[in-house]
Structures are given as structure tokens and as C-alpha cells.
N, C-alpha and C positions, 0 to 999 in steps of 0.2 A: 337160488344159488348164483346167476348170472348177475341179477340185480345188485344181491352184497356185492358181490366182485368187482362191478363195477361203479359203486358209489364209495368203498375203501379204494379204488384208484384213482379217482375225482378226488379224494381227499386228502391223497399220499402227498408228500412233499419231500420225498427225497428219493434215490435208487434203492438204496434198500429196501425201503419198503413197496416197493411197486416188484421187488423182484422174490419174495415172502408171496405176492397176490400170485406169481405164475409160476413157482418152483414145482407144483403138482400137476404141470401143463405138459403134455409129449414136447419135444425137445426135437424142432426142428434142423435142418441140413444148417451147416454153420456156414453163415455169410461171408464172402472176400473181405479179407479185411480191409479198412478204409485207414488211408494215412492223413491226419490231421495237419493241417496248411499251416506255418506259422503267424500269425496275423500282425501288421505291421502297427509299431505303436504309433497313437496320436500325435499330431504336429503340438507345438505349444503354441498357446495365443501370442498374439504377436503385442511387442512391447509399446506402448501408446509414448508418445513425443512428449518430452519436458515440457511443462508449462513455465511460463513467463512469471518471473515472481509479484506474489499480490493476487495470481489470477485465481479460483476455485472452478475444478474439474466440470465440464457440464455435464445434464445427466439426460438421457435420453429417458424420454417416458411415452410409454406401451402401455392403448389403452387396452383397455378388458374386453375380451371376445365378446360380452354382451353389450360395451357402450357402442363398437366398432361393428355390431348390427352379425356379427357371428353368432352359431350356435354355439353352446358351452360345451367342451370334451366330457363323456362322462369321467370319472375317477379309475374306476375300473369295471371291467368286462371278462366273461365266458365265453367262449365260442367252443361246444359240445358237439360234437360226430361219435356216434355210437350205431355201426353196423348202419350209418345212412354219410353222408357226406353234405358239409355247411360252406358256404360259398359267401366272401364279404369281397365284394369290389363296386369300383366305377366312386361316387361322389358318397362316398360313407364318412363318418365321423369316428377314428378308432377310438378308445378311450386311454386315457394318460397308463396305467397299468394293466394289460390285457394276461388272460390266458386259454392258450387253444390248448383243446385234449380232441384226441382221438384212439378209437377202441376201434378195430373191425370195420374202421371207415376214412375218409379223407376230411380233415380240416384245412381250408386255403383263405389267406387273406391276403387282398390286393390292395396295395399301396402307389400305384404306379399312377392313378386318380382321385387321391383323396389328399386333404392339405393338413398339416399336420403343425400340431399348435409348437410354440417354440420349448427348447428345451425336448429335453429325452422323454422319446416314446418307446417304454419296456413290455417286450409280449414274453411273457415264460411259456413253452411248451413241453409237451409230453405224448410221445407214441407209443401205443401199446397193439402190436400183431396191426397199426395202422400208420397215416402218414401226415402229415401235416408240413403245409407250403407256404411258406414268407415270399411275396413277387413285389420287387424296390425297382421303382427307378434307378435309373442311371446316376442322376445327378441328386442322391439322397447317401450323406453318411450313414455306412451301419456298421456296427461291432455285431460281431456275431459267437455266442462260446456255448460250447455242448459237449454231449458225450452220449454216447452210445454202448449199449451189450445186446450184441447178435443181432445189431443192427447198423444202424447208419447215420448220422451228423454230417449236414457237407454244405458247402459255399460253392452255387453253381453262378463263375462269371465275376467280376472285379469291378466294382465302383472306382471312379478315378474321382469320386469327389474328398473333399478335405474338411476337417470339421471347423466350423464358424462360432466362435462367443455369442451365446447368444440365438443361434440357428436353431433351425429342428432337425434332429436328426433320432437312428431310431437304434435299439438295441434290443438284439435275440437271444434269449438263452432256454434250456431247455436239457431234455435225456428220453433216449426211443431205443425201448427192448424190445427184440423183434419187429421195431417200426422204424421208420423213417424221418428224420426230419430237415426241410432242406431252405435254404434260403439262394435265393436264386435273382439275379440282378437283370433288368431287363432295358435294354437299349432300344430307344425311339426310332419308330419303325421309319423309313425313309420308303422314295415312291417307288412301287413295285415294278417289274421288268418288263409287264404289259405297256404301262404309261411311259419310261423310259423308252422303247420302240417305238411308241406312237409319236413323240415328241421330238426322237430321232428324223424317223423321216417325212413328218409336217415340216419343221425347221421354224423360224421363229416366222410371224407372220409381217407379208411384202406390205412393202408401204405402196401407195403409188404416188405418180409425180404430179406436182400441182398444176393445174392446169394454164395453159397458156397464154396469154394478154391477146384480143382479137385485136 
């Protein structure tokens, strides 16, 4: 019974049908509701300078992640938590279309360490009674769009970055019934209050004077 349940929700592709999989489920305490952030639209590329007549546009060319000695992104990817919890971070390679699920567990994928090929990187997810964590740098555009029943969708923290022609940047979408799903923007950690004290009162280090002509 669990099994079906959870291989027709691996395979569901929209809320309705993930909410068909749980309608025969007790019917827990209803969640505070969440108010949906409006998100600010995209800058427009910026407009390139008249050429001089006669001239022909030049063209930037980008090689291929395999001539330029990179690994190639896969095309797409799973990342599956069911009643355990899957953990991607530090120097992983995402793949250009990802999807995390999770059931009864945590799915988290770390971006704050991995280099991400140019153009849009799409992860669709889906929480069911679990939770699933997108963690961006600071300095990485993301769009973020979701929805939630008897749960939660939410943008913890603001990227002050702007999108680039041409850049990589990354984009979440997804839906969590009775689960979670959260994208969360994370800012480069600066030296801790230990080291600041210690540095405070060392003070920078004394020169001494050059010695004197006998």
C-alpha cells in the first residue's frame, strides 16, 4: 500500500493529483497561513551600442565544458527522500533539469559551493507530510514560484543579485501538501567575534626601528 502511494506520487505532475494520493489521510491541525511575497520582475538586458556602419557584430564564443577541461552537467536528475533524508552540497555538479521529492523526509540541495553552467538551472519540487531546501548564495539570481495546501512555500532572505545575458542563474518551482518547501539565500560568512577580539587587541603588528649607523 505504501509502496503504490508512493511511486503514484513520484509520478504525479500536478496538485491534483498528489492530493487524490492523500484525501483518505487524517486531516491534520491546519497551518498558519503563509502570505506570498510579490516577487520583483527581471531587469531587461541592457541595450548594446550602435555599430559603426560596414561594421558586423562580434561574437563571443564559449567553449564546451568538455573542451574547457569541465565535467558535463547531466541533463537531468532525482534527488529522492522517503522517510530518510538526501543531502547534495560542497563541489557537486547539479544537472540542467533537477527534481527533488520528498515523502516523510528531508531533501536539501546546496548551491552555495558548486559552479553552475551558464543559462538556467531548473529544480522542480514537491513535499509530501516532508520538506525540501534550495541554499543560494548571495550573489546567484533566482526566481522562485510555488504553492502550497496545508503547507508552506517561502523565500527565506533576498539576493541582491541582477540577472546577466548570458549568466547562470537558477530557478525553483514546485507545490508541498502538508510539507514544506523553502529556498533560502545565504550570505558569506564574515570572521567570527572570537577572531574580531583577538585582532582587536593584538592590534596590527609593531615594526621596529632600523638600526643605527655605528
Amino acid at each position: 500500500m505504501f509502496e503504490d502511494r508512493s511511486a503514484r506520487a513520484l509520478r504525479a505532475e500536478s496538485p491534483t493529483e498528489l492530493q487524490e494520493l492523500v484525501r483518505d489521510l487524517p486531516k491534520p491541525k491546519p497551518a498558519p497561513a503563509v502570505v506570498a511575497r510579490p516577487m520583483a520582475a527581471p531587469l531587461p538586458p541592457p541595450i548594446p551600442a550602435p555599430l559603426a556602419p560596414g561594421t558586423a557584430p562580434a561574437r563571443l564564443a564559449v567553449a564546451p565544458p568538455e573542451m574547457a577541461g569541465l565535467p558535463v552537467p547531466h541533463r537531468r536528475s532525482k534527488h529522492v527522500s522517503i522517510f530518510s533524508s538526501v543531502v547534495r552540497q560542497g563541489d557537486w555538479r547539479p544537472a540542467r533539469r533537477s527534481k527533488a521529492f520528498a515523502a516523510f523526509g528531508e531533501t536539501k540541495l546546496d548551491f552555495t559551493e558548486t559552479v553552475l553552467p551558464e543559462g538556467a538551472t531548473e529544480v522542480h519540487c514537491r513535499a509530501i507530510f516532508g520538506s525540501v531546501r534550495i541554499l543560494v548564495p548571495e550573489g546567484l539570481y533566482v526566481e522562485a514560484d510555488g504553492s502550497a495546501f496545508m503547507g508552506a512555500f517561502k523565500e527565506t532572505g533576498r539576493s541582491t543579485a541582477t540577472p546577466e545575458p548570458g549568466g547562470p542563474w537558477l530557478r525553483v518551482t514546485g507545490f508541498a501538501i502538508f510539507g514544506e518547501i523553502e529556498v533560502k539565500v545565504i550570505k558569506p560568512k564574515g570572521p567570527s567575534l572570537l577572531s574580531r577580539a583577538i585582532a582587536a587587541l593584538t592590534g596590527p603588528p609593531r615594526q621596529l626601528p632600523p638600526p643605527e649607523d655605528p
